[in-house]
C-alpha positions as CSV (number, residue, x, y, z in Angstrom):
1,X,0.0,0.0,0.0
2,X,1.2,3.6,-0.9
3,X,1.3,5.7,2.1
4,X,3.1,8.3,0.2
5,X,1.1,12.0,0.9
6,X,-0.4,13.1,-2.3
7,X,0.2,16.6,-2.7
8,X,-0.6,19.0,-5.4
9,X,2.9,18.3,-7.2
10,X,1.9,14.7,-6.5
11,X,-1.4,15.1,-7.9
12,X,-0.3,17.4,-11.4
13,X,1.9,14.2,-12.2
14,X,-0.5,11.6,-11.6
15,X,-2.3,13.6,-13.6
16,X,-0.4,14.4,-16.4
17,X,-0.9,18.2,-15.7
18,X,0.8,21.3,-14.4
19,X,0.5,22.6,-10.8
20,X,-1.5,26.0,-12.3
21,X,-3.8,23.8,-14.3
22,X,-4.9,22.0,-11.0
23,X,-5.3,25.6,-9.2
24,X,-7.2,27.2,-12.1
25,X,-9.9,24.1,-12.4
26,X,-10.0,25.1,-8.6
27,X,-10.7,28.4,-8.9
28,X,-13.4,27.5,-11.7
29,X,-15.2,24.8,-9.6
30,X,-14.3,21.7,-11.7
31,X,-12.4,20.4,-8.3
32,X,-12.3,20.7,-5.2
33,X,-9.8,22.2,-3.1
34,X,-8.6,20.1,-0.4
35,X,-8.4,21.6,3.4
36,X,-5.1,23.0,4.7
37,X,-3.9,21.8,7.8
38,X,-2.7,24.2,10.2
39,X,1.2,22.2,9.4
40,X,1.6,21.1,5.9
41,X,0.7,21.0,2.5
42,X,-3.2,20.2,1.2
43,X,-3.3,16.5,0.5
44,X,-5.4,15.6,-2.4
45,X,-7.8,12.6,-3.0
46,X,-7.5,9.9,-5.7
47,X,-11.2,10.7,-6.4
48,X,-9.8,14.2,-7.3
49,X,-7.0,13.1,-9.7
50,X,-9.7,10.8,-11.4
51,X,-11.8,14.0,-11.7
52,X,-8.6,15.9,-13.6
53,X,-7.8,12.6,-15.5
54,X,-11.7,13.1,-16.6
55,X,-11.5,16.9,-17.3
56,X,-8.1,15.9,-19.3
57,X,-10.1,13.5,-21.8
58,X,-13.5,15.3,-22.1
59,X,-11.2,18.4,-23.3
60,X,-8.9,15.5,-25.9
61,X,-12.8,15.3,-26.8
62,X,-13.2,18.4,-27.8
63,X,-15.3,20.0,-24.7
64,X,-15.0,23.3,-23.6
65,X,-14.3,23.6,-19.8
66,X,-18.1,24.8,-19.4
67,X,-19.0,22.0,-21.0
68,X,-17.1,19.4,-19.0
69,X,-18.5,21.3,-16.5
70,X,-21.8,20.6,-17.4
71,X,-20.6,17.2,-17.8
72,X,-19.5,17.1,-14.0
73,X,-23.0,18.0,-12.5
74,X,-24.7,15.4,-14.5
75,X,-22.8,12.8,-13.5
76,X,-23.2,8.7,-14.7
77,X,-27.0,8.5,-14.6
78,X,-28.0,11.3,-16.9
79,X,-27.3,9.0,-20.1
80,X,-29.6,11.0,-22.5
81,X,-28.9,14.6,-21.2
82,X,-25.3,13.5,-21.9
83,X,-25.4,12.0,-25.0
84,X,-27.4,15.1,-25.9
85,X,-24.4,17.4,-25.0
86,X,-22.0,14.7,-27.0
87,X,-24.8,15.3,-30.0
88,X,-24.2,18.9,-30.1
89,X,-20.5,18.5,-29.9
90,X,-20.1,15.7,-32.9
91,X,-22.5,18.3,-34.7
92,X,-19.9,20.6,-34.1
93,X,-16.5,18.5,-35.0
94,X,-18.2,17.7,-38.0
95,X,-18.8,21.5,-38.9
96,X,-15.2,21.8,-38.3
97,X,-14.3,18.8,-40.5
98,X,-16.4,20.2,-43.5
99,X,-14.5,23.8,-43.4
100,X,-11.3,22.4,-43.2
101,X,-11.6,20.2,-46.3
102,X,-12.8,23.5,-48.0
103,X,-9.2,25.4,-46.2
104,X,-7.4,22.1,-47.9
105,X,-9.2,22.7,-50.9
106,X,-8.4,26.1,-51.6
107,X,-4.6,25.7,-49.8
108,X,-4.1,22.6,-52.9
109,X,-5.8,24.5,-55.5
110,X,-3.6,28.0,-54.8
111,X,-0.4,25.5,-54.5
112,X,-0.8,24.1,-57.9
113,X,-1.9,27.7,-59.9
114,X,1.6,28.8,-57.9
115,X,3.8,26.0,-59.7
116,X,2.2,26.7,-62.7
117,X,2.3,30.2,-62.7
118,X,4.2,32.2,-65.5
119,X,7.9,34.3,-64.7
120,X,6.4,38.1,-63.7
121,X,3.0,36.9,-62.3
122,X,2.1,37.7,-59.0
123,X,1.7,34.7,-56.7
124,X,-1.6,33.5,-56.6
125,X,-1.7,32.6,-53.1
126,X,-0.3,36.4,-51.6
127,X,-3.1,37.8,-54.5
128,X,-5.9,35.9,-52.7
129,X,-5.0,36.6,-49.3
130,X,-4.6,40.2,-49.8
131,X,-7.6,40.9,-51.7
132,X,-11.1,42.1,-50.6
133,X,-13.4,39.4,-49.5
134,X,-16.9,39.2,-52.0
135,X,-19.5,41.2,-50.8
136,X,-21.9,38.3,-48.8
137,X,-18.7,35.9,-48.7
């Protein structure tokens, strides 16, 4: 059995995050802060790391920190209000997906008129990103 203390320092490597990160999901209510003994350092529960191991992967997910927070308070039996919030958030990725294909797009397309180009022409790809949007684009 480990009877070693687990302190913050402790608890940001079992982790796998920084001593700040720990004191900032304090200060924003994702964990809780420990007691401080009158002598000592604040000792910090396994159920806490598991809780910052969590926030870790629900943000590797994509989740904001309000929505991991949102996560938090409904805990293992709210199924459906989860997998609503998971909904929303593969609606979102998906979003994200579809305009980057249209960046890749237009990055492959601006590439290819740029090796093609003739000696004196401008470069395509500074002569798109330097002119004026459409009007409604």
């Amino acid at each position: 059995m480990n009877t070693e203390k687990t302190t913050i320092s402790r608890a940001a490597r079992l982790a796998g995050v920084g001593i700040e990160t720990i004191r900032y999901y304090q200060r924003r209510g994702l964990v809780e802060e420990p007691p401080k003994p009158l002598e000592g350092y604040r000792h910090y529960p396994e159920q806490t790391i598991s809780q910052i191991r969590f926030i870790k992967r629900a943000q590797e997910l994509g989740f904001t920190l309000r929505e991991i927070e949102s996560l938090l308070q409904l805990g293992e039996q709210q199924c459906s209000e989860t997998r609503a919030l998971a909904g929303a958030k593969l609606e979102l990725v998906r979003k994200k997906i579809e305009d980057l294909v249209g960046i890749q797009k237009t990055l492959e397309h601006l590439i290819e008129h740029c090796e093609t180009r003739r000696e004196g022409e401008a470069c395509p790809i500074i002569y798109s990103i330097s002119r004026d949007p459409e009007p409604g684009s």
